[in-house]
Backbone bond lengths (Angstrom), bond angles and torsions (degrees), N, CA, C in turn:
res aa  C-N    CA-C-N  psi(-1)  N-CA   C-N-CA  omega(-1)  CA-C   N-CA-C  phi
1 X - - - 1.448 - - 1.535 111.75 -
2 X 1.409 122.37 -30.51 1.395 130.90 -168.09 1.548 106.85 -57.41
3 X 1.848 92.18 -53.70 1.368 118.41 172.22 1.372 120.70 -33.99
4 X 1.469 105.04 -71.27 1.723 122.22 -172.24 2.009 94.50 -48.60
5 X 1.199 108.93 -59.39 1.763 113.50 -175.52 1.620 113.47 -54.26
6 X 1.460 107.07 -37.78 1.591 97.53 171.67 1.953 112.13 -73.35
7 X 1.107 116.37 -17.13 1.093 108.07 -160.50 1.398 105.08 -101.48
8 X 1.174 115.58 -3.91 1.495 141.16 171.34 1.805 90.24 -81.36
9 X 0.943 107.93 -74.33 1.432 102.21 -146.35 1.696 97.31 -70.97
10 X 1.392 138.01 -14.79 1.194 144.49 149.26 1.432 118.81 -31.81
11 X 1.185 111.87 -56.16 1.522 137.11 -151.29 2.101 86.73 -93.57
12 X 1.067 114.33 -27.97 1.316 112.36 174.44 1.251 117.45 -82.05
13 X 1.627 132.80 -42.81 1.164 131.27 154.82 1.211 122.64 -32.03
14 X 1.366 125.38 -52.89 1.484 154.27 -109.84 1.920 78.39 -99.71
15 X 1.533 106.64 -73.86 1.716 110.41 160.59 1.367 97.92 -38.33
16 X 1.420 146.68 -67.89 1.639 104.89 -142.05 1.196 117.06 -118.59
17 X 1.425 96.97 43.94 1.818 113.03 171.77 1.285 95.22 -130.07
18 X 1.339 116.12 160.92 1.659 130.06 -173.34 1.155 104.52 -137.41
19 X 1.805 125.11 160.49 1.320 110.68 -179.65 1.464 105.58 -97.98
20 X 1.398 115.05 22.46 1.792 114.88 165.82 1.850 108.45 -28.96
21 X 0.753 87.96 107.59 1.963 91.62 160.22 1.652 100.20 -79.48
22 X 1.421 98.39 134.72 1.628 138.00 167.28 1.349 118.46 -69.13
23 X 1.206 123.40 124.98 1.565 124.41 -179.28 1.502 93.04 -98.99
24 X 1.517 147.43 -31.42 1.351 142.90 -154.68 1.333 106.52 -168.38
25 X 1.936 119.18 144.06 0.966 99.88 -168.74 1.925 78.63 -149.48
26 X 1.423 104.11 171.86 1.646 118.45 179.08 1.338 102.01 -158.40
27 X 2.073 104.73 115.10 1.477 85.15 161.52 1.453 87.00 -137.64
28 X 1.786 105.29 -159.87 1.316 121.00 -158.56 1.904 91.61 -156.82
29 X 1.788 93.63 131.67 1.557 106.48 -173.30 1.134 102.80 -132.94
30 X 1.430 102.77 161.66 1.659 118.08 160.08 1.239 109.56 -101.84
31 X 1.484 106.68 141.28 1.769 116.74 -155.83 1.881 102.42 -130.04
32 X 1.119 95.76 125.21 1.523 100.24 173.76 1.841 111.04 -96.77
33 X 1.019 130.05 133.30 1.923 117.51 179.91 1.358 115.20 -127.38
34 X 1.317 117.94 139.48 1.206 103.87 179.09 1.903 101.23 -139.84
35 X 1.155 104.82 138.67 1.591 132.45 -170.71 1.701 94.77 -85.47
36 X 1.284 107.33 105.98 1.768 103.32 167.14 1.186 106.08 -85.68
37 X 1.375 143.43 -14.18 1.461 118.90 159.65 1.370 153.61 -54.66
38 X 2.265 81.77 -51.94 1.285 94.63 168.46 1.465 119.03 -89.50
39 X 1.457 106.60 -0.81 1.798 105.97 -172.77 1.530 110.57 73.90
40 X 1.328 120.69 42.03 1.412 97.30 174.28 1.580 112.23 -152.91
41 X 1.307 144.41 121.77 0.840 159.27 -93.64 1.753 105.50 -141.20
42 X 1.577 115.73 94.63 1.042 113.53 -178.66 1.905 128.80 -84.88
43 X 1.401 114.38 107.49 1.538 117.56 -142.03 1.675 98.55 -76.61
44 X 1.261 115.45 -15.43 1.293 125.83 -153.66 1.611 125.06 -109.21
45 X 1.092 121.57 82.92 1.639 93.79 -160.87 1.921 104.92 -174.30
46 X 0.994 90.93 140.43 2.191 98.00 -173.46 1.603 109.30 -117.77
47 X 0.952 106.06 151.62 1.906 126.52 167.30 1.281 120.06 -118.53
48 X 0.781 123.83 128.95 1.379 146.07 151.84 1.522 152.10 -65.90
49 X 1.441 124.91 43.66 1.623 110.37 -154.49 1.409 106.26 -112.99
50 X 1.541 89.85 168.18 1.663 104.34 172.98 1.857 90.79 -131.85
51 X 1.661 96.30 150.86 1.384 86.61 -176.53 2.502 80.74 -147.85
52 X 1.205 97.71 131.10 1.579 113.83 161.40 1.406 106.72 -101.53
53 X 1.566 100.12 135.47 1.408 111.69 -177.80 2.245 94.56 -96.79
54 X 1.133 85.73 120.39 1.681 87.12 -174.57 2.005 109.18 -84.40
55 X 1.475 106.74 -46.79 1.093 99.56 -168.76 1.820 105.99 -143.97
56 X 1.407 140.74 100.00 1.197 99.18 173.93 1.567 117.86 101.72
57 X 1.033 99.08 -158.53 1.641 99.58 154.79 1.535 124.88 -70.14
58 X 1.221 101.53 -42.52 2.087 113.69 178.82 1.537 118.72 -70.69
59 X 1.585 89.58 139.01 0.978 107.83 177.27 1.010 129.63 -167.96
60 X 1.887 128.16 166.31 1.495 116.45 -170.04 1.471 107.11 -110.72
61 X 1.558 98.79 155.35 1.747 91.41 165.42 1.274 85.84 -150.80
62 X 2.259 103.32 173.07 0.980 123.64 168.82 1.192 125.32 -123.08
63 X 1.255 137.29 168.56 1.619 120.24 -159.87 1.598 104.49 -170.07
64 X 1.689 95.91 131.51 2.070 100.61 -163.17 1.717 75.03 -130.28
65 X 1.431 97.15 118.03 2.067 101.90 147.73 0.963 106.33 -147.60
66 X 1.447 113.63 -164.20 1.384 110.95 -132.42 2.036 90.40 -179.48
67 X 1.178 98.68 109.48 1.855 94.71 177.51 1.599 108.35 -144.04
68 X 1.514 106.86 132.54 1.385 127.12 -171.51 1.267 133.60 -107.09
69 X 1.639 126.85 153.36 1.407 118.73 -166.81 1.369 99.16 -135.73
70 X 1.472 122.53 153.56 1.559 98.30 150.45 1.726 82.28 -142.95
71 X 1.557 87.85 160.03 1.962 93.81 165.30 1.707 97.85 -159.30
72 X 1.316 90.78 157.47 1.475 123.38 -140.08 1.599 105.19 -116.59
73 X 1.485 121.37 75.20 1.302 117.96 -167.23 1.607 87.23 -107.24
74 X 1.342 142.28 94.79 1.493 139.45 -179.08 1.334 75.69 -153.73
75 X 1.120 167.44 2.67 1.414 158.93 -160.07 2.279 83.18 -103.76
76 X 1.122 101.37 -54.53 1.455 92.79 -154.25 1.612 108.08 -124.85
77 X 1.958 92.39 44.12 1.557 111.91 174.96 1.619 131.36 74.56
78 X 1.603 97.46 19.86 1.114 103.98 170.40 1.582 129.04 -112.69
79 X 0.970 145.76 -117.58 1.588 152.93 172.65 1.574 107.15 -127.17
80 X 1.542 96.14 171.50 1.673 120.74 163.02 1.175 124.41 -106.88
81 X 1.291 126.31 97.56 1.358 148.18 -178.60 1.344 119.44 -65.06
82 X 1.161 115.18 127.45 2.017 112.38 169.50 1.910 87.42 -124.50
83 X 1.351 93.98 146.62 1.654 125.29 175.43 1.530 110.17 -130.67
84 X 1.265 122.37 109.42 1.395 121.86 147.64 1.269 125.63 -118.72
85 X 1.253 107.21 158.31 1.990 124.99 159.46 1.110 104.99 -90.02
86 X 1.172 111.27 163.09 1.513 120.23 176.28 1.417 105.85 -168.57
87 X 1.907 124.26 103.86 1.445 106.64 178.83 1.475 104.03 -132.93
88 X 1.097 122.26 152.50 1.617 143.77 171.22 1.611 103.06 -94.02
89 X 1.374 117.72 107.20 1.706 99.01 154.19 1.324 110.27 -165.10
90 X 1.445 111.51 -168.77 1.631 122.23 -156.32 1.349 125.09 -160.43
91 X 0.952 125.27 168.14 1.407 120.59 -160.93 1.438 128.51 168.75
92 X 1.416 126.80 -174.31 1.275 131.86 158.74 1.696 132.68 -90.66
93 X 1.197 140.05 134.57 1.266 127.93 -152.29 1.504 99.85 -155.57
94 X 1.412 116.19 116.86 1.585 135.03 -158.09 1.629 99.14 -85.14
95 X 1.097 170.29 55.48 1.231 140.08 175.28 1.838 123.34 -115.29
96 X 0.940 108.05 -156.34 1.408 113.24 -136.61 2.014 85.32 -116.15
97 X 1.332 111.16 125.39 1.415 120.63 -137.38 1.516 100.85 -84.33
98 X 1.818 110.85 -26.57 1.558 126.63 -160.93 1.585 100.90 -166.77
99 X 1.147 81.31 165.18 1.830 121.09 -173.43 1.399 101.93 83.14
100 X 1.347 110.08 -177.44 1.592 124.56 -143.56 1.830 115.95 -82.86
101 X 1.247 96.96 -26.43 1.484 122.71 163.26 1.825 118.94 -115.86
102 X 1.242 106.34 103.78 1.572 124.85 168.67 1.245 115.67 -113.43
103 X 1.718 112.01 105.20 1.503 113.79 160.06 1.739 97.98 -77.21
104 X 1.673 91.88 171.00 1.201 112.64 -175.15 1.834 104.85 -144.07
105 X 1.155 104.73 138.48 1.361 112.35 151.70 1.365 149.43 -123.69
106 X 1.121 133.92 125.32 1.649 137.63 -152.05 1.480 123.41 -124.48
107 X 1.034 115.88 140.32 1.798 112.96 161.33 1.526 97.59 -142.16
108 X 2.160 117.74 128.96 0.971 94.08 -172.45 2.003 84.13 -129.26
109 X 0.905 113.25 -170.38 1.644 124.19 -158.03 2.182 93.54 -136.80
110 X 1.260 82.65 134.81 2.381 88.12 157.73 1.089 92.55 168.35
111 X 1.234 103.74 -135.77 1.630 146.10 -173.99 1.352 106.17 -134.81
112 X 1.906 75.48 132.05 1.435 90.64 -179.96 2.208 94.68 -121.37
113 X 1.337 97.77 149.80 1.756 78.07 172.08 1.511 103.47 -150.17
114 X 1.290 106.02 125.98 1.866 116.56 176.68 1.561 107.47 -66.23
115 X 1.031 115.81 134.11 1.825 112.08 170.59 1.553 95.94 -126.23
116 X 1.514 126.96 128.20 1.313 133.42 138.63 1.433 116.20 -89.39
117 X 1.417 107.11 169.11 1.355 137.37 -170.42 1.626 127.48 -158.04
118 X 1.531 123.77 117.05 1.280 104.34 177.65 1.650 96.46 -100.17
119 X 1.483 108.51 120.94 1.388 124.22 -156.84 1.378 95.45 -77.08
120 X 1.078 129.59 -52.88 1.278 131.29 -164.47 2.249 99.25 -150.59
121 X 1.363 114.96 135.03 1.257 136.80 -165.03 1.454 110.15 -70.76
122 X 1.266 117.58 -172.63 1.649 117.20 173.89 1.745 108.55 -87.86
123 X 1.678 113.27 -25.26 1.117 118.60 177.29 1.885 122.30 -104.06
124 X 1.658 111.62 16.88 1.506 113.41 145.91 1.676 89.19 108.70
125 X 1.173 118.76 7.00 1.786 130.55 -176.24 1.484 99.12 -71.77
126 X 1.252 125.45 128.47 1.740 119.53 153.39 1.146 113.63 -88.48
127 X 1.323 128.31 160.17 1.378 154.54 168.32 1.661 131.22 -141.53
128 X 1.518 95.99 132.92 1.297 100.95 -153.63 1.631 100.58 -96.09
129 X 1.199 118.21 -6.70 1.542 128.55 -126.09 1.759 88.85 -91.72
130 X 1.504 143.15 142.98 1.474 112.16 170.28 1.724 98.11 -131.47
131 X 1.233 118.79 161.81 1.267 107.38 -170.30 1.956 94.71 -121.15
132 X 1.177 123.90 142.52 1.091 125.04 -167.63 2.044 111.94 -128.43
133 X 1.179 103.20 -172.25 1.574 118.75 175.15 1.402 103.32 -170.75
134 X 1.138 108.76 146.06 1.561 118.95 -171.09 1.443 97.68 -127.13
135 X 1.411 129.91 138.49 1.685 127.08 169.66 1.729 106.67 -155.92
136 X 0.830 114.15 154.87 1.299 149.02 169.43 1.482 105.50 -49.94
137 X 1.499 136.44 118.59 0.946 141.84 -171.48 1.661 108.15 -171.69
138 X 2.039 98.18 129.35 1.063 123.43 -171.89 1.693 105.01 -94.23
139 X 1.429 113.49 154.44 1.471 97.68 -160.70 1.693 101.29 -150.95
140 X 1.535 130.23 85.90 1.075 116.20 -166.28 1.747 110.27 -117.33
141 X 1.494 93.42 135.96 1.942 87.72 -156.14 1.769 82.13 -139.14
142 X 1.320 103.88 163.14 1.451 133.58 138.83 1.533 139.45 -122.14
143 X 1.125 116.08 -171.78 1.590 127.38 -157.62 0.974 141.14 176.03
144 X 1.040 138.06 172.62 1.867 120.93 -162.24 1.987 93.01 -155.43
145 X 1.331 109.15 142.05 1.578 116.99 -173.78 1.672 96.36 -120.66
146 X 1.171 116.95 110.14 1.520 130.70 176.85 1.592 117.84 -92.55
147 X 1.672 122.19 93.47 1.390 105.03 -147.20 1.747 82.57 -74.36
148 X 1.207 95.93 -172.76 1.642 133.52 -165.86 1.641 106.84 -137.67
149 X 1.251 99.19 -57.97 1.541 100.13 -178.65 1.668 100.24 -150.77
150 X 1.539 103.49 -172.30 1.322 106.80 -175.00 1.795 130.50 -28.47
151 X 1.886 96.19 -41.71 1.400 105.68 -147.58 1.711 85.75 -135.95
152 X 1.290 127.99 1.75 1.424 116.20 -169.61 1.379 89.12 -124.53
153 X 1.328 88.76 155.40 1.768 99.71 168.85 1.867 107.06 -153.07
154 X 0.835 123.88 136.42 1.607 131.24 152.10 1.303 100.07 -35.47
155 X 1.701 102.75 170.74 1.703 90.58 178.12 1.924 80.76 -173.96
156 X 1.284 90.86 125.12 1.659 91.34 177.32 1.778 102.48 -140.92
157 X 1.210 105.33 154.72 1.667 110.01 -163.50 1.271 93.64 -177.74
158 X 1.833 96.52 152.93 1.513 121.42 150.71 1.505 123.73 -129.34
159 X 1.676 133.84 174.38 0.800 136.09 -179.64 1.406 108.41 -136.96
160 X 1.594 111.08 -172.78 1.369 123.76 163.85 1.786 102.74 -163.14
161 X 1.945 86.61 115.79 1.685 74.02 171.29 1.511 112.17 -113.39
162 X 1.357 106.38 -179.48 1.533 105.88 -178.32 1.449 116.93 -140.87
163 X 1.750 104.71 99.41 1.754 104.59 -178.84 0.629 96.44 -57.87
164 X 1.524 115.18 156.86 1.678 126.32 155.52 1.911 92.98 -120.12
165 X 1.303 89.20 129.01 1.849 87.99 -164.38 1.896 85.31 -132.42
166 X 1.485 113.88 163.19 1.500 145.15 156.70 1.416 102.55 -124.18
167 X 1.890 78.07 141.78 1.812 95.62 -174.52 1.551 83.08 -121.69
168 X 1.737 110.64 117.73 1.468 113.94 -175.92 1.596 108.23 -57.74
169 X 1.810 104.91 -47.63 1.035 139.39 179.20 1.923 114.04 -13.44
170 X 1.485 90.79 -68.76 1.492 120.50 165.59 1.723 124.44 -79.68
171 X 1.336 103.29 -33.73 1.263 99.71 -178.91 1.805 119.26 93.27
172 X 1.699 109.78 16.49 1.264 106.73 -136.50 1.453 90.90 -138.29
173 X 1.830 138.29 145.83 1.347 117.72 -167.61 1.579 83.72 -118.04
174 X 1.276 123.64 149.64 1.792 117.91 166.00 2.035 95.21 -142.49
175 X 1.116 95.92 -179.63 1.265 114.26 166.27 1.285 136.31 -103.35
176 X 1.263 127.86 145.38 1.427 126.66 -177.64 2.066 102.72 -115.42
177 X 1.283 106.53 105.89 1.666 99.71 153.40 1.611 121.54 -67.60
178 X 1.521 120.36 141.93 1.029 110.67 -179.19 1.669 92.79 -141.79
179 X 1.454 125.23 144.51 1.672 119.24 -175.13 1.542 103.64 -131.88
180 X 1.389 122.65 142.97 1.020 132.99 -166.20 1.745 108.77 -148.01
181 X 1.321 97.11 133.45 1.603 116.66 177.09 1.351 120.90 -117.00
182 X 1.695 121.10 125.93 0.926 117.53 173.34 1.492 138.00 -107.19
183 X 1.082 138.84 163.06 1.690 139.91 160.84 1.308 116.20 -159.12
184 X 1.722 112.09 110.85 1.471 118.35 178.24 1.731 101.78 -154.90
185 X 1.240 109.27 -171.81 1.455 127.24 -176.03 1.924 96.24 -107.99
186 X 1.347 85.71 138.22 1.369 98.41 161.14 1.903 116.40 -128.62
187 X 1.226 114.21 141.17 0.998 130.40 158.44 1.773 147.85 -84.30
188 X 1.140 115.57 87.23 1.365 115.66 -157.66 1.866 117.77 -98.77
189 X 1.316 105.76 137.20 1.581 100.68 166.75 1.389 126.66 -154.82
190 X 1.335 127.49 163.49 1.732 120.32 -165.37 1.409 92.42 119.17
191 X 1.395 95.34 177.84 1.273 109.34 -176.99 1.433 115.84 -146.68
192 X 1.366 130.70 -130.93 1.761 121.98 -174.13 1.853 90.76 -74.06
């Protein structure tokens, strides 16, 4: 029975998607991140892109997210912490121009910048104040766009970026891995 219902609802897509190729597209995801340095796993967090198909398979896009933490050390005399990412970047992005399933492939280049915050103190004080770092980070991901209908598609992806940061402190440059998962809707329109 599972069968007969997937193949139903296949065969229904199948009508209300077209293999129109997309000149431009904009969507918006929910982003999971996780820091392999520090080990810690940001649950909270969205993207933003627009991507123009220039020629073919190629094409550019741009992309603003944004992923959040907080942790809660007031249990055992400490503060309330907020953690974010925050990156701007851009690039080139290979994918597949038409039909109902389009992977995609990307590597994009900016700034990426961590901001902490001790949100609130061990003694009940808020603070607004956030202290940040901004670095240079390469970012190469793929993805696949599952239309739905004419102009919408699902859109699921991952990445891997790579700060390249200096610690004046030390004197010393290392890297930061950072991994990111996506799931959102994209919106596409244009034509050849």
């Amino acid at each position: 029975m599972p069968n007969a219902i997937g193949a139903i609802l296949l065969a229904g897509l199948a009508g209300a998607t077209g293999e129109q190729p997309s000149r431009a597209s904009v969507s918006a995801s929910y982003d999971i991140l996780r820091d392999h340095e520090l080990l810690q796993t940001y649950p909270s967090g969205f993207s933003l892109s627009v991507a123009i198909r220039l020629y073919g398979w190629l094409g550019a896009t741009a992309e603003l997210s944004q992923s959040r933490r907080a942790d809660d050390f007031r249990a055992t005399g400490g503060g309330l912490f907020e953690m974010r990412y925050e990156a701007l970047r851009g690039g080139p992005r290979l994918g597949r121009p038409e039909g109902r399933v389009r992977p995609y492939v990307q590597t994009l280049a900016g700034a990426t910048r961590w901001r902490i915050r001790q949100r609130e103190d061990p003694l009940g004080n808020e603070s607004l104040s956030w202290e940040s770092v901004a670095d240079f980070a390469l970012t190469p991901g793929a993805g696949v766009d599952l239309f739905v209908a004419r102009s919408v598609s699902a859109r699921l992806g991952g990445d891997v970026s790579f700060l390249f940061r200096h610690d004046s402190r030390f004197g010393n440059a290392y890297r930061t891995r950072l991994s990111s998962l996506h799931a959102g809707v994209a919106f596409h329109w244009g034509g050849r």
